[in-house]
C-alpha positions as CSV (number, residue, x, y, z in Angstrom):
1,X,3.2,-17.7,-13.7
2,X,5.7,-19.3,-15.6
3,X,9.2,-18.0,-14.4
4,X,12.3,-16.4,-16.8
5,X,14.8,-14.6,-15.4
6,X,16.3,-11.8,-17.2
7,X,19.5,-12.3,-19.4
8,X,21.8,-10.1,-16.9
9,X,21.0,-13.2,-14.3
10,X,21.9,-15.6,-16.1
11,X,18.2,-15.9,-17.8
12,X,16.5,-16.2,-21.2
13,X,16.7,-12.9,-23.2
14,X,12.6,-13.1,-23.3
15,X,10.9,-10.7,-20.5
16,X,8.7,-12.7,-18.0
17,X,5.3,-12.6,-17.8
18,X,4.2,-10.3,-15.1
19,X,2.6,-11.6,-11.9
20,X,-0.8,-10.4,-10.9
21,X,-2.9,-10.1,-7.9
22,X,-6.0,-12.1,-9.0
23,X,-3.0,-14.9,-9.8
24,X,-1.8,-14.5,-6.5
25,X,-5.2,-15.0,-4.6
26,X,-5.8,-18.0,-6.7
27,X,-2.7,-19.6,-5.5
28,X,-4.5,-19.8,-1.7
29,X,-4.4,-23.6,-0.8
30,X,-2.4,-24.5,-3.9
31,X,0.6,-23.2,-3.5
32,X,2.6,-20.9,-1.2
33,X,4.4,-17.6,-2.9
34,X,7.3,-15.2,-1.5
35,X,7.3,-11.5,-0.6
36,X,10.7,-9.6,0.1
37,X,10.9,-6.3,0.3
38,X,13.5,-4.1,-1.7
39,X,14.0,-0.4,-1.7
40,X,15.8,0.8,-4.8
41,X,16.5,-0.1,-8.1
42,X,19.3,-2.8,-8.3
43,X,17.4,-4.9,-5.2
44,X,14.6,-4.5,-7.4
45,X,16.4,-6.0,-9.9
46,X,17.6,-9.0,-8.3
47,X,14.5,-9.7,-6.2
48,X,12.2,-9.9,-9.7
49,X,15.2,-12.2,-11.0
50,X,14.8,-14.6,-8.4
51,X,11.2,-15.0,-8.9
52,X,9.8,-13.7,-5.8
53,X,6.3,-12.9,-6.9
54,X,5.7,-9.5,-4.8
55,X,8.0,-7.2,-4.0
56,X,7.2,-5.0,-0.7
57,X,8.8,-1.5,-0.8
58,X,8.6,-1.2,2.7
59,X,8.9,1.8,5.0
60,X,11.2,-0.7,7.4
61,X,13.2,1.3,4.6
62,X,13.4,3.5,7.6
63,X,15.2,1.3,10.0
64,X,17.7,-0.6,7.3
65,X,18.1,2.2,4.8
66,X,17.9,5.5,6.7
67,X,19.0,4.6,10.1
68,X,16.1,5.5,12.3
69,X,15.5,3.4,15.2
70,X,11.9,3.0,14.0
71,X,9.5,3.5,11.3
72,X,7.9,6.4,12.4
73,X,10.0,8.9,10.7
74,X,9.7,8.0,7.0
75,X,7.3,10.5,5.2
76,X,5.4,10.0,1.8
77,X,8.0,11.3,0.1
78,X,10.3,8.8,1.4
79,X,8.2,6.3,0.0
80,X,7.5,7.8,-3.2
81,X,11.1,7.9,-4.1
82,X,12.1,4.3,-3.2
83,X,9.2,2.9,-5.0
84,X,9.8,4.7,-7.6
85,X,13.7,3.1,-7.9
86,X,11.7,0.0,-7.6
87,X,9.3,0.0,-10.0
88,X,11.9,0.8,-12.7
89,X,14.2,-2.0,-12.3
90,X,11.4,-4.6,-11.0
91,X,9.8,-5.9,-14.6
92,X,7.3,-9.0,-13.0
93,X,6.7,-9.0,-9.7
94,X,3.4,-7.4,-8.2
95,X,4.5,-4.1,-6.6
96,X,3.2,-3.3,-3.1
97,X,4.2,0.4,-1.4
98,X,4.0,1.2,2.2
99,X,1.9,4.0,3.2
100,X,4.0,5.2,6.1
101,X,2.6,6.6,9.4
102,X,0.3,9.5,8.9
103,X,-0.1,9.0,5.5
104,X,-3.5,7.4,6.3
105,X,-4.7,8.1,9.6
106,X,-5.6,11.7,9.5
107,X,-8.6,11.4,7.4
108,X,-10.3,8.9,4.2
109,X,-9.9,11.8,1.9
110,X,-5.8,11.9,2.8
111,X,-5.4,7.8,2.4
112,X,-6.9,7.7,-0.8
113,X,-5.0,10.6,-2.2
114,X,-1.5,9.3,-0.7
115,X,-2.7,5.8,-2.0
116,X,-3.3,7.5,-4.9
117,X,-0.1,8.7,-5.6
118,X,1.8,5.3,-5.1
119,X,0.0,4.6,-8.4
120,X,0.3,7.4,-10.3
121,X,3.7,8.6,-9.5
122,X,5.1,5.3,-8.5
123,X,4.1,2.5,-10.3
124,X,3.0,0.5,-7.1
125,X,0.3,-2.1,-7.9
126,X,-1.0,-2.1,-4.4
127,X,-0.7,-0.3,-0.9
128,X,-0.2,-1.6,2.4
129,X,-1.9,0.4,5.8
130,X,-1.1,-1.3,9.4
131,X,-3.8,-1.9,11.7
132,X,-7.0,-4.1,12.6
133,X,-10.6,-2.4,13.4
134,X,-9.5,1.2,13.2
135,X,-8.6,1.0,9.6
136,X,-11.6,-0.8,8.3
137,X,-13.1,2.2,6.9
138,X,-10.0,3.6,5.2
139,X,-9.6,0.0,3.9
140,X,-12.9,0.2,2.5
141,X,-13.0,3.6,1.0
142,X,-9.3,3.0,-0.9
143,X,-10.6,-0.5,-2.1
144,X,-13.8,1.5,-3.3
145,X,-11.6,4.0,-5.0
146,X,-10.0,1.3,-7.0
147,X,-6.8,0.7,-5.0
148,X,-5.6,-2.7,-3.9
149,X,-5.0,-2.9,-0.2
150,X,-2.9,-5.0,1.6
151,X,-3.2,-5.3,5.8
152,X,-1.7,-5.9,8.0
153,X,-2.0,-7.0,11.3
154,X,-0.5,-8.3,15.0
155,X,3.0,-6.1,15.7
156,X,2.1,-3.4,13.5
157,X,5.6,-1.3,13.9
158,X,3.9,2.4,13.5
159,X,2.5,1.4,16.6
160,X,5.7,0.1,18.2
161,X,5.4,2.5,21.2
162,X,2.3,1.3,22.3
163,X,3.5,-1.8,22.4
164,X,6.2,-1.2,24.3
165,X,8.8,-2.5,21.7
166,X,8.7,-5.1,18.9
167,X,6.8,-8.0,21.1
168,X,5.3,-11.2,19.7
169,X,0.8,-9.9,19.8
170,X,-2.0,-11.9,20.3
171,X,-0.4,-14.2,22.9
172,X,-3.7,-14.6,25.1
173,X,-7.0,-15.6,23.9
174,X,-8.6,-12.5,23.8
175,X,-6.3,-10.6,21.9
176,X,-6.1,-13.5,19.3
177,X,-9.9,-13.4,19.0
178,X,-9.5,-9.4,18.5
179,X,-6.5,-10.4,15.3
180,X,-8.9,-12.6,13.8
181,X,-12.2,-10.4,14.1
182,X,-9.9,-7.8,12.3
183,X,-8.4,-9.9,10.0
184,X,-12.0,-10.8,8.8
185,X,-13.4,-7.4,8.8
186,X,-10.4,-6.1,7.0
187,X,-11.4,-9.1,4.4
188,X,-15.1,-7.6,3.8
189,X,-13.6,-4.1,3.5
190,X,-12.3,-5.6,0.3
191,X,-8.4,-6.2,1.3
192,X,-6.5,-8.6,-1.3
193,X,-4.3,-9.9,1.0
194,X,-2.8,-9.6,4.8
195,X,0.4,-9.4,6.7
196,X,0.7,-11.5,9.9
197,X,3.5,-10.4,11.7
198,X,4.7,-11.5,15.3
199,X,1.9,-13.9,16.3
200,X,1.8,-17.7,17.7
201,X,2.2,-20.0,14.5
202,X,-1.0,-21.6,15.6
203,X,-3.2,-18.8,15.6
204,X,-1.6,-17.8,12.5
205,X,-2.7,-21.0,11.0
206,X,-6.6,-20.1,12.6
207,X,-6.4,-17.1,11.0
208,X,-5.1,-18.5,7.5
209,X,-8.2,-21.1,7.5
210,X,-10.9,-19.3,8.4
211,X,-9.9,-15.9,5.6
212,X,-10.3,-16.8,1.6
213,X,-7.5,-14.1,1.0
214,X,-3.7,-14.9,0.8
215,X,-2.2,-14.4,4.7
216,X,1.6,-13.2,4.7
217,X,3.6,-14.5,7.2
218,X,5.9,-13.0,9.3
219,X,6.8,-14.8,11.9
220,X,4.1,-16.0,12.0
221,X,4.8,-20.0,11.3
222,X,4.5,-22.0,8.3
223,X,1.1,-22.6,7.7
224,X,0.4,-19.2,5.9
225,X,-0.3,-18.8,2.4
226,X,3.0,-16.7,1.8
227,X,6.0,-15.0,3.6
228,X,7.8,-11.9,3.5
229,X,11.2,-11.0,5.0
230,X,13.4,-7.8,5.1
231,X,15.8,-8.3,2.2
232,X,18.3,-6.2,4.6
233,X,17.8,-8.9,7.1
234,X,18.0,-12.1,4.9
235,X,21.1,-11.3,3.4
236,X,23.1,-10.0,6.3
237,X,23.0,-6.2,5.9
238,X,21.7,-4.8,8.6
239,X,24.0,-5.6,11.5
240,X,22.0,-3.5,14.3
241,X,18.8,-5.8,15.3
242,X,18.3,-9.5,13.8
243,X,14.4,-10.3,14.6
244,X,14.0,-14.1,15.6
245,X,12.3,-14.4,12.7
246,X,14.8,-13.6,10.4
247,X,16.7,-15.8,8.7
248,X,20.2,-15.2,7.5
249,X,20.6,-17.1,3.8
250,X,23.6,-14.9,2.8
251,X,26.3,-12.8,4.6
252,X,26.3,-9.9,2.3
253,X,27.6,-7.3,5.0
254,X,30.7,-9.6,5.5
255,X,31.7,-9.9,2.0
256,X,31.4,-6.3,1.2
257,X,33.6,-5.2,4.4
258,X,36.5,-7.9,3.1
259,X,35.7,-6.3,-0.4
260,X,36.5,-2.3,1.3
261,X,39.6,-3.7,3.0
262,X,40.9,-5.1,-0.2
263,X,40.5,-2.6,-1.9
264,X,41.9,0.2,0.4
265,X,45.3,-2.1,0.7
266,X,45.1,-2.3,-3.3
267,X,45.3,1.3,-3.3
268,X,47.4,1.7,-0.7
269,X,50.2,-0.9,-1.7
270,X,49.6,1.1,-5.4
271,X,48.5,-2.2,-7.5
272,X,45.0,-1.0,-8.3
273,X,44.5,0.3,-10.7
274,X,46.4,-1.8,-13.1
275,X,46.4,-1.0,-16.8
276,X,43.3,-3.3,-16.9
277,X,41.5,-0.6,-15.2
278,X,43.1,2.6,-16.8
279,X,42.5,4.1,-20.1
280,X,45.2,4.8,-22.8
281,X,46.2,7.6,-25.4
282,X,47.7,7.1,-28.5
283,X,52.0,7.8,-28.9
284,X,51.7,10.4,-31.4
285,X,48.8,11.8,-29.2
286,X,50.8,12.1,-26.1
287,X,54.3,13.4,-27.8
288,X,52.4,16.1,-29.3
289,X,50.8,16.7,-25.7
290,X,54.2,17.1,-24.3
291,X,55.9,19.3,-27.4
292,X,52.8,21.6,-26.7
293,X,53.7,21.3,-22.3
294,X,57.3,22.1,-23.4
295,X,56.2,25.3,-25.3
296,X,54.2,27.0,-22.8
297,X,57.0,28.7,-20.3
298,X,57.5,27.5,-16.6
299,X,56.2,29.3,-14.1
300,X,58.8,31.5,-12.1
301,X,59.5,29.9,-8.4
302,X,58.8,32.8,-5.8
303,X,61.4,33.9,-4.2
């Protein structure tokens, strides 16, 4: 997975070679990879340029790009649309869309045409379902179908009602035996991969030994195969909620506020836009423009 970033980032002119899914499973006890999510095209862009290997077009779109309170809301074409932004400005990463509440739990026959569609309509390579035991089947039947699945497991946030709220899962022995039962039948349904979110790094780490697929943290601890973030959250975008698990490597929302306020004083002080910014017309152009305005009779004032 040798790694050139496109010439608009400051890369080699040559494309990069695209990232697959068999690649990524190989990497498990090599070498850890990245996930971030991203939501429309220009994220896209700069996520694949950084040379994040998956890109997660995540229905937390719901919380950081729509402005629900949870994920609950987004519908199928929700998803559709933003993964469709993604997969035209994302070139090399592998593509992962999330099938968003209801999507999948009404019947096998609705997952796999839903999943379906995240292929066919929006270039996705793979699709991600929440859930442990319950899903199995559905896993099973997409991965039969020739669909890639990703799980994912512990604080599942379609389900953030039962929970009570976004609460660290599997805290006690018994539920962490119940994560890693599912983790491993979800594994023998045929998943590629699975997200660990909101557990104790240590049975994270259980987990991660005992599976021969790629786990994803999220906080989850270090011992995973791979993380994932909210692209929102790691650049400072989303000012609302900041999970403990987030980590901030860039202040975006700051810059572009200071960015706003100089350029309403700009306009308001009259310096922007300059001539740099304007467009011009030739002399001959605009004295012939105003023999024609000079021509045309004035309008009577109303008396």
């Amino acid at each position: 997975m040798s790694q050139q970033l496109p010439a608009a980032y400051g890369g080699a002119s040559a494309p990069a070679a695209r990232v697959t899914i068999p690649e990524l499973n190989k990497l498990k006890g090599r070498s850890r990879w990245s996930m971030m999510t991203a939501y429309d095209y220009p994220t896209a862009k700069l996520v694949d340029a950084s040379g994040i290997e998956c890109i997660l077009v995540g229905d937390s779109l719901g919380m950081v790009v729509l402005g629900y309170p949870t994920t609950v809301p987004v519908t199928m074409e929700d998803m559709l649309r933003h993964a469709q932004a993604v997969s035209r400005g994302a070139k090399r990463a592998v593509l992962v869309g999330d099938m968003p509440f209801g999507s999948y739990q009404t019947s096998i026959p609705d997952a796999i045409a839903n999943a379906a569609r995240f292929l066919k309509e929006a270039g996705m390579d793979s699709v991600k379902i929440e859930g442990g035991a319950e899903v199995v089947d559905t896993a099973r039947a997409l991965t039969r179908s020739g669909i890639a699945v990703m799980a994912h497991v512990g604080l599942t946030p379609q389900r953030v009602a039962q929970f009570g709220g976004f609460k660290v899962q599997a805290k006690d022995a018994a539920s962490a035996k119940q994560l890693i039962d599912d983790a491993l039948a979800l594994e023998d349904a045929g998943c590629w991969s699975i997200v660990l979110e909101s557990v104790p790094a240590r049975v994270a780490a259980l987990v991660t030994e005992r599976l021969t697929i790629p786990t994803i943290g999220i906080g989850a601890g270090a011992q995973c195969d791979a993380q994932v973030l909210v692209f929102h959250d790691a650049v400072g975008l989303y000012p609302d909620f900041t999970p403990k698990f987030a980590k901030r490597y860039a202040e975006l929302g700051d810059a572009i506020v200071a960015a706003m306020k100089a350029y309403r004083q700009e306009v308001a002080d009259g310096t922007f836009p300059t001539s740099e910014h304007s467009f011009t017309m030739k002399t001959e152009e605009l004295e012939k423009l105003r023999a024609a305005l000079e021509q045309r009779p004035r309008p009577r004032a109303i008396s």
